[in-house]
C-alpha positions in Angstrom: 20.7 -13.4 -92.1 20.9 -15.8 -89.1 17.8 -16.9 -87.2 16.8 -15.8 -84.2 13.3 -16.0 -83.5 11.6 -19.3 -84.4 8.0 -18.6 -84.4 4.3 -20.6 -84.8 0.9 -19.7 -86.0 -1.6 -20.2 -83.1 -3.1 -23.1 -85.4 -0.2 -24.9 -83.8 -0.8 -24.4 -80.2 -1.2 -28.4 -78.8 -4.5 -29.8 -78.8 -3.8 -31.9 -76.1 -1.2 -31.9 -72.6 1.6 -34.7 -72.7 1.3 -37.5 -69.6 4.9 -39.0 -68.9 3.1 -41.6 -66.8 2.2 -43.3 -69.7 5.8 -43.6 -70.8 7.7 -43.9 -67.4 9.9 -47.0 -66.7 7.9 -47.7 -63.2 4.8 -46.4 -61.9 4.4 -44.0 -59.4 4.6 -44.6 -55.7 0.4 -43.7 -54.5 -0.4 -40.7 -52.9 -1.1 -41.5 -49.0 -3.8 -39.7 -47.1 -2.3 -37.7 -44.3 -4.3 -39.3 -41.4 -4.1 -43.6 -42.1 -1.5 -43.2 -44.6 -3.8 -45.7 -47.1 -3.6 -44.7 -50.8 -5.5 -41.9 -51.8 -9.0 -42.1 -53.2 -10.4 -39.8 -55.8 -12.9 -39.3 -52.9 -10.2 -38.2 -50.7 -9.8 -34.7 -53.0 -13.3 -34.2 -54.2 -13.0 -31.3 -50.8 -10.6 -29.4 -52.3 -10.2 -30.1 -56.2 -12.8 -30.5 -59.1 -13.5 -33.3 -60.7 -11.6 -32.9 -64.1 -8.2 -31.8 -62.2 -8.5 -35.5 -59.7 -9.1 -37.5 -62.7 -5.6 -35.5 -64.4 -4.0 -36.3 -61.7 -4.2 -40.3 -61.5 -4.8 -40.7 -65.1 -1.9 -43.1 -67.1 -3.4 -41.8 -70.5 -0.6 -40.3 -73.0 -2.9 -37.6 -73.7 -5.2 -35.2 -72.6 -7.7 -33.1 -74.6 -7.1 -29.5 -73.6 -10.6 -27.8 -73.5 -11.4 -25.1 -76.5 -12.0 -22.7 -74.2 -8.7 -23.1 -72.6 -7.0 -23.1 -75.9 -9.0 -20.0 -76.8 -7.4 -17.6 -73.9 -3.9 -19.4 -74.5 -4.3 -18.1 -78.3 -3.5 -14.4 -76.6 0.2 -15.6 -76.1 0.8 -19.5 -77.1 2.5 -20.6 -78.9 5.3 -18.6 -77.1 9.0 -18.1 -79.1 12.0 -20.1 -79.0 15.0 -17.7 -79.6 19.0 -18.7 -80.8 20.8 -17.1 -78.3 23.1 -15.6 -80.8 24.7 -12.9 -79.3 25.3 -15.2 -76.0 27.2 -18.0 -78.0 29.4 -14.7 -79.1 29.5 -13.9 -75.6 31.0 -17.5 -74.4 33.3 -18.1 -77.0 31.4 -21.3 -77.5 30.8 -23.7 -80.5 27.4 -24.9 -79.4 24.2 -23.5 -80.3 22.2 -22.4 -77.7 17.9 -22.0 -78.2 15.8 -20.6 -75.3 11.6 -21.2 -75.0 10.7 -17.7 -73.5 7.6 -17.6 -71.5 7.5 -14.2 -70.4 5.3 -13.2 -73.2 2.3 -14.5 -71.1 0.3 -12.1 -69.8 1.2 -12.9 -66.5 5.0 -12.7 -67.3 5.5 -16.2 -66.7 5.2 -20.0 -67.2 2.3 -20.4 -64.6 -0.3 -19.0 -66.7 -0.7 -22.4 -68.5 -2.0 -24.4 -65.5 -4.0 -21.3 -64.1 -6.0 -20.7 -67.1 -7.3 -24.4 -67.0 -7.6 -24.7 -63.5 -9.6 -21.9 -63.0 -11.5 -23.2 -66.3 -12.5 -26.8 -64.7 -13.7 -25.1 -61.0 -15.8 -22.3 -62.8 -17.7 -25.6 -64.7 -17.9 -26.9 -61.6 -19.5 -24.1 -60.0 -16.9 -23.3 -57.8 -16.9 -19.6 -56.7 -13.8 -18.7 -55.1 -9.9 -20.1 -55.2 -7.5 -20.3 -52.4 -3.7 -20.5 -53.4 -0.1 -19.8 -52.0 2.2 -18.2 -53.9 6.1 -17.7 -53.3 8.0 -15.4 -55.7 4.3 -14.0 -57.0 4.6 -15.4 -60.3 1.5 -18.0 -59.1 0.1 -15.9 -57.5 -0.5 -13.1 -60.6 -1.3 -16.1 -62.9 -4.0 -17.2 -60.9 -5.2 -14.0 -60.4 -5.6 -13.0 -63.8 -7.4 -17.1 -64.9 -9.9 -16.3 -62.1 -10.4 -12.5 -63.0 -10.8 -13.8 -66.8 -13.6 -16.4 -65.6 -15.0 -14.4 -62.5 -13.7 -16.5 -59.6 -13.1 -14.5 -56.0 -9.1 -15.5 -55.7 -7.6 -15.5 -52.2 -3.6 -15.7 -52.3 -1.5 -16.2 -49.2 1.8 -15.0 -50.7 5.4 -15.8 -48.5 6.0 -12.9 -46.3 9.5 -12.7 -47.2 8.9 -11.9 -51.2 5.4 -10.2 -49.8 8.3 -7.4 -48.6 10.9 -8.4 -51.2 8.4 -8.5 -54.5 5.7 -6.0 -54.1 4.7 -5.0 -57.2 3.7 -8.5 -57.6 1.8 -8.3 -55.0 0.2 -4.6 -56.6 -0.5 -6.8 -59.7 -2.6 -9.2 -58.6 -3.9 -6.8 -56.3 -5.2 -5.2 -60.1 -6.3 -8.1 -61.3 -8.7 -8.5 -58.3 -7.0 -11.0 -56.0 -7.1 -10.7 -51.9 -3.4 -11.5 -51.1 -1.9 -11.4 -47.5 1.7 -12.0 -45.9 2.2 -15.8 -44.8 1.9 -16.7 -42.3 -1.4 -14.9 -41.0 -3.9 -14.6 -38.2 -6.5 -16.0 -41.3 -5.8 -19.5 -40.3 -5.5 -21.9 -37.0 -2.1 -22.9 -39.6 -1.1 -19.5 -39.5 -2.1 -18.8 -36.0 0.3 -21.4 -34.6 3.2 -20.6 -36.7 3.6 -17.2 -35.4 2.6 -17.8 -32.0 6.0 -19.9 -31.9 7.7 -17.3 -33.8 5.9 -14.1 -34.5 8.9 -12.9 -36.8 8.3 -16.0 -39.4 9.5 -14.5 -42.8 7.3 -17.7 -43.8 7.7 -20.6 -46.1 5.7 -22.4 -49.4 4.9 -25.3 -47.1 3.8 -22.8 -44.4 1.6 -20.8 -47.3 0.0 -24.2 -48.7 -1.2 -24.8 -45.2 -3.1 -21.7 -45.0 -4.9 -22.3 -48.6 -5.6 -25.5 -47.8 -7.1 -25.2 -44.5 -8.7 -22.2 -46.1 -10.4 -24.4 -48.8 -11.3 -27.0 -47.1 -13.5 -24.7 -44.3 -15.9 -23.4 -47.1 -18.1 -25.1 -49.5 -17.9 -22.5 -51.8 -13.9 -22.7 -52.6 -11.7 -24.7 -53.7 -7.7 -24.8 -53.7 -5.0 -24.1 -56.5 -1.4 -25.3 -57.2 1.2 -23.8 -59.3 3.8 -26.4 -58.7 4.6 -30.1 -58.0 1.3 -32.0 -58.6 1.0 -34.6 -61.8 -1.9 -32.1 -63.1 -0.3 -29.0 -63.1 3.3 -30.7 -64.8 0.6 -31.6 -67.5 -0.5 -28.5 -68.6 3.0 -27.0 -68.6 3.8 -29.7 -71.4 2.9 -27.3 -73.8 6.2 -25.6 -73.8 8.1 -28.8 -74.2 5.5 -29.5 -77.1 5.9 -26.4 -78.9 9.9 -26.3 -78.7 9.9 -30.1 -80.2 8.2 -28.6 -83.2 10.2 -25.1 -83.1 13.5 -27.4 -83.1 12.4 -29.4 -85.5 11.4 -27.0 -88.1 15.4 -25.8 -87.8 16.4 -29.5 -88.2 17.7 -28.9 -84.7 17.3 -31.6 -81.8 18.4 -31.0 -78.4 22.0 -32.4 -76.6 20.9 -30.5 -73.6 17.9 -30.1 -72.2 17.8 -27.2 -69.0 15.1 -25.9 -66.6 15.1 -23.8 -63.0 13.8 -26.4 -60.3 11.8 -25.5 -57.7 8.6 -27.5 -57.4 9.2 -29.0 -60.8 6.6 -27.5 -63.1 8.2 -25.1 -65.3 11.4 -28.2 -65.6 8.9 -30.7 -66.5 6.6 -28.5 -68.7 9.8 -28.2 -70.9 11.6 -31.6 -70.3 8.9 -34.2 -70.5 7.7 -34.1 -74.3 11.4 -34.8 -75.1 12.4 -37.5 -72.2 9.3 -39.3 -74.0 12.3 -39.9 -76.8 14.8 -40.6 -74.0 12.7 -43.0 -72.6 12.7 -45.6 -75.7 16.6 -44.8 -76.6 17.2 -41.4 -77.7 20.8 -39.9 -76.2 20.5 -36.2 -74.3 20.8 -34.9 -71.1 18.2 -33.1 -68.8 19.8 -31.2 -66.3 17.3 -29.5 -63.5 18.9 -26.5 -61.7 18.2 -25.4 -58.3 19.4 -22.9 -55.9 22.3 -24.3 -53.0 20.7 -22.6 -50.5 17.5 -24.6 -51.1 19.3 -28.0 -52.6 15.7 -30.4 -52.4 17.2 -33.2 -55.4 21.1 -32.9 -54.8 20.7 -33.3 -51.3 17.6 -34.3 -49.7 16.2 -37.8 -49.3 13.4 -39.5 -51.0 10.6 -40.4 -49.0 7.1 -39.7 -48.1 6.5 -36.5 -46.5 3.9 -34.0 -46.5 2.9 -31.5 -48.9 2.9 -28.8 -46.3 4.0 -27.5 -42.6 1.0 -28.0 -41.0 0.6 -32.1 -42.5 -3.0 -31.1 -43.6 -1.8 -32.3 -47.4 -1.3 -35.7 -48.6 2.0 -37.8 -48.1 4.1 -38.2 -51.5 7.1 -39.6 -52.6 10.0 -37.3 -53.6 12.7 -35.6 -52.9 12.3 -34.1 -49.9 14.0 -31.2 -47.4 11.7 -32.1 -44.6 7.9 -29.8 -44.4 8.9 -27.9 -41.6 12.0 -26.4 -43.6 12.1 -22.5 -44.0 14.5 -21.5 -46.7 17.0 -18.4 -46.7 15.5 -15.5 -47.9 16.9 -15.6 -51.2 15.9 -13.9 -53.8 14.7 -16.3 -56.0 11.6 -17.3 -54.0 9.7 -19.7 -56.2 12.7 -21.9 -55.7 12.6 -22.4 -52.1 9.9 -25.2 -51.9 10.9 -27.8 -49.9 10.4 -30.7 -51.8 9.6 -31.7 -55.9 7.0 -33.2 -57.4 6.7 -36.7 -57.4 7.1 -37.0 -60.9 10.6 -35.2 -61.4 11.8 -37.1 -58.0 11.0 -40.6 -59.7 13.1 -39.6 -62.4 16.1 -38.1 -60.8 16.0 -41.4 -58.5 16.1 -43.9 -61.4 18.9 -41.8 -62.8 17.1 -40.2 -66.2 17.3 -37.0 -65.4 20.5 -34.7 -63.3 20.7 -31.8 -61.0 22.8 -29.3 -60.3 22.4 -26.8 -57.6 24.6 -23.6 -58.1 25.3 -20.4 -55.5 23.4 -17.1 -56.0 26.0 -15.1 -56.8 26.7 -17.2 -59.8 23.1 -17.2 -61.1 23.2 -13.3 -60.5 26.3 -13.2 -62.9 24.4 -15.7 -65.7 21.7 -13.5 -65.5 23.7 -10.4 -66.1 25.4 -11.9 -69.2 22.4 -12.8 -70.6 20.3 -9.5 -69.8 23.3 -8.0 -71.4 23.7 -9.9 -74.9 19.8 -11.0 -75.2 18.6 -7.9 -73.4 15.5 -9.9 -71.7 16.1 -9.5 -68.2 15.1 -13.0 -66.4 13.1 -13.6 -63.3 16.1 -14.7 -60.7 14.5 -18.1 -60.4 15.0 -18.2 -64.6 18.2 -17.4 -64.3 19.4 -20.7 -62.6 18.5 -22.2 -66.0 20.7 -19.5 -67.8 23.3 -20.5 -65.3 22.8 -24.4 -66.0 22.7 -23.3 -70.3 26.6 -21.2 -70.3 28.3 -24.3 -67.6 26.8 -26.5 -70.8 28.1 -24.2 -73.2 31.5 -23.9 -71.5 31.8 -28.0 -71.3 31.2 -27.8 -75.4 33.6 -25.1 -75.9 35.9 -27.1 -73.6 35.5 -30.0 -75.7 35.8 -28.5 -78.8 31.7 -30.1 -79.3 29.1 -28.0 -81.0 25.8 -29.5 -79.3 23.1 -28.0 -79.1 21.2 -26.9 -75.7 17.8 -25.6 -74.8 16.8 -24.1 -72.0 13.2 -22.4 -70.8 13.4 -18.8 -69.7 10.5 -19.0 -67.5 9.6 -15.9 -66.9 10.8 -12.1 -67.1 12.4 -10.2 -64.2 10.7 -6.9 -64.3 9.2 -6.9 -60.8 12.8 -8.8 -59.6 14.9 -5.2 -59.8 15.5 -5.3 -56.1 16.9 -8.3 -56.2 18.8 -7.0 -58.8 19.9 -3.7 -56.3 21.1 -5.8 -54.1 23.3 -7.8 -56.7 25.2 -4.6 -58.4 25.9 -2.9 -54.7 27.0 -6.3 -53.3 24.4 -7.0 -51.1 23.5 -10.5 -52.3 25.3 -13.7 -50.5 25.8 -17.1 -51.0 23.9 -19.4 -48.7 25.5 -23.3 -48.6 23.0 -25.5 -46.9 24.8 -27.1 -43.8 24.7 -30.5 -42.6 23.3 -28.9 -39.6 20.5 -27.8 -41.7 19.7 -31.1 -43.4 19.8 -33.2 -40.3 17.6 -30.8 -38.6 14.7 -30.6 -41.7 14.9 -34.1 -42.3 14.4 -35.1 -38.7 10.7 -34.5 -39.5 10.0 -36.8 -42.1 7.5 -39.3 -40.7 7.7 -42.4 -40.9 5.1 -44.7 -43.0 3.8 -47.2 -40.6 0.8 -48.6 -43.0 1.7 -51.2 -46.1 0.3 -51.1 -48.9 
């Protein structure tokens, strides 16, 4: 019998998160504070992080001890399967092999359960009470919501009015798991305040969202703030999946040609990616291919520079690719793709050419998506499906070529709460959504300039 589920006993979860910076070429351009544009202190955080998560995210050390009691709650869904997509390879006509990491199995239904469970671990030792996030799609958002709910945080979620009316059973589920989550932007915040006073009929943005939280954190002593995405601590912890599938793989006597991940932020890419590009780095062939939406095209076609975190310029200045922080994305359906810039990290490495990106229409994820939900039979989150989409165009190039490669992609999370999206594809509702040139010139026209040397 072929196999199709590679599986590991929980003795194998990782014992400690992967740091590319240890490994990468050139070091990272400094995070600038938003006000003298200097170089960020560890001092320049303490308001808003704890102390574990600012020394993750400067730290050049290969590895990082991940706590027992982090690997404890991980054990009730880590290490997650890898699957051969057999019955897609059927599908596709194709002679390569195809694996997928799936990390729906998490409680949450997604990949951002493996930063949330530590980052609400390291504020509860700090005696933190309460956690302000944004949240996009919801997937974030519900992962946060169930770390602080399993270490008795208060969790206050400002979720992006647009999925607040696309996704709400998202919404319902964090609501279940004890969160307090309202539309962004709000009358909560002088952020949100401002925003709709210029235009009351915002459908909001990430950058507009991570305003709120952070402003929100920083007014109360008692709170702190929490990202899903982007930073060089939260990439960390997602390196378990990458970690996991290296053994998975190997256990098959399988390495990866291809290497494929959904590209919003960067988390969920870099989670999967970065164990392996450790081999790229010192010589081994592949290629690692991020996927992100047209509509919202931050590597393929915005510009790298410093530029805020956020609308509102409350977060610090970083170097990546970048759309411009007052962008507000189409409401597509794939909402925890429409960020508008990448973390630093996955920027540096699409700039000095290790990495590729590929940013394909929606209707063309939507018709991945329903191949796959119809050979596999896991229906994928719409912002997972841009990976899917990435995985057949590489499966198509080996058939093609007549090359039987092998590729592996991470399905990031399931699309159980996505079904409208999913309405709206089979009646022929959903568009495609090109970014203009008109759109570019106008998001990037806010990009500030760096006046201080460093």
């Amino acid at each position: 019998m072929k196999q199709t589920k590679i599986l590991l006993g929980e003795e194998h979860i990782p014992k400690a998160w992967y740091n590319i910076m240890a490994d990468m070429p050139n070091p990272p351009a400094p995070p600038l504070h938003p006000g003298s544009q200097k170089p960020l202190v560890g001092s320049d955080l303490a308001a808003i992080f704890p102390s574990a998560i600012i020394e993750q995210e400067v730290t050049d050390k290969r590895w990082v001890e991940i706590p027992e009691e982090v690997r404890e709650i991980y054990r009730l869904w880590r290490p997650s399967p890898l699957f051969r997509a057999h019955r897609l390879e059927q599908a596709l006509g194709t002679p390569a092999r195809i694996y997928y990491k799936y990390e729906g199995v998490s409680p949450a239904g997604s990949h951002k359960t493996n930063t949330a469970i530590p980052q609400a671990f390291y504020n509860k030792r700090d005696g933190i009470k309460r956690l302000a996030t944004e949240t996009g799609a919801g997937q974030w958002g519900t992962a946060l919501s169930l770390a602080c709910s399993y270490f008795g945080l208060e969790c206050m979620i400002y979720m992006v009015k647009i999925s607040f009316t696309q996704k709400p059973y998202r919404r319902s589920l964090m609501e279940v798991w004890g969160a307090n989550v309202i539309p962004s932007p709000s009358q909560q915040t002088n952020a949100g305040r401002k925003i709709l006073a210029d235009n009351p009929d915002s459908p909001g943005s990430l950058g507009i969202a991570i305003s709120e939280a952070v402003e929100d954190a920083a007014s109360r002593a008692d709170t702190n703030y929490a990202l899903g995405s982007v930073l060089n601590h939260v990439l960390l912890h997602q390196t378990v999946i990458g970690l996991e599938a290296k053994e998975q793989l190997a256990s098959v006597g399988e390495y990866p040609d291809f290497i494929i991940g959904c590209c919003g932020g960067g988390s969920n890419f870099a989670g999967l990616s970065f164990p392996f590009l450790y081999d790229k780095i010192h010589g081994k062939q592949m290629r690692v291919i991020a996927i992100e939406p047209a509509a919202c095209p931050t590597l393929t076609r915005g510009k790298y520079t410093y530029d805020y975190g956020d609308t509102a310029a409350l977060t610090p200045l970083v170097k990546m690719y970048t759309l411009g922080h007052d962008f507000i994305p189409p409401g597509i359906h794939a909402g925890g793709l429409r960020y508008h810039g990448d973390s630093p990290l996955v920027s540096q490495l699409y700039h000095e050419g290790i990495i590729e990106a590929q940013a394909p229409v929606q209707k063309g994820v939507f018709e991945a998506a329903m191949l796959f939900a119809r050979t596999e039979g896991i229906l994928p989150a719409p912002e997972s499906a841009h990976a899917i989409r990435g995985a057949i165009d590489a499966a198509m190039e080996c058939k093609s070529a007549g090359e039987d490669k092998t590729i592996l992609f991470c399905l990031s999370g399931h699309g159980h709460f996505d079904l409208t999206a999913y309405d709206a594809y089979l009646s022929g509702k959903i568009e495609d959504y090109q970014y203009t040139e008109e759109d570019l010139a106008k998001g990037l026209s806010t990009v500030p300039k760096i006046t201080s040397s460093f």
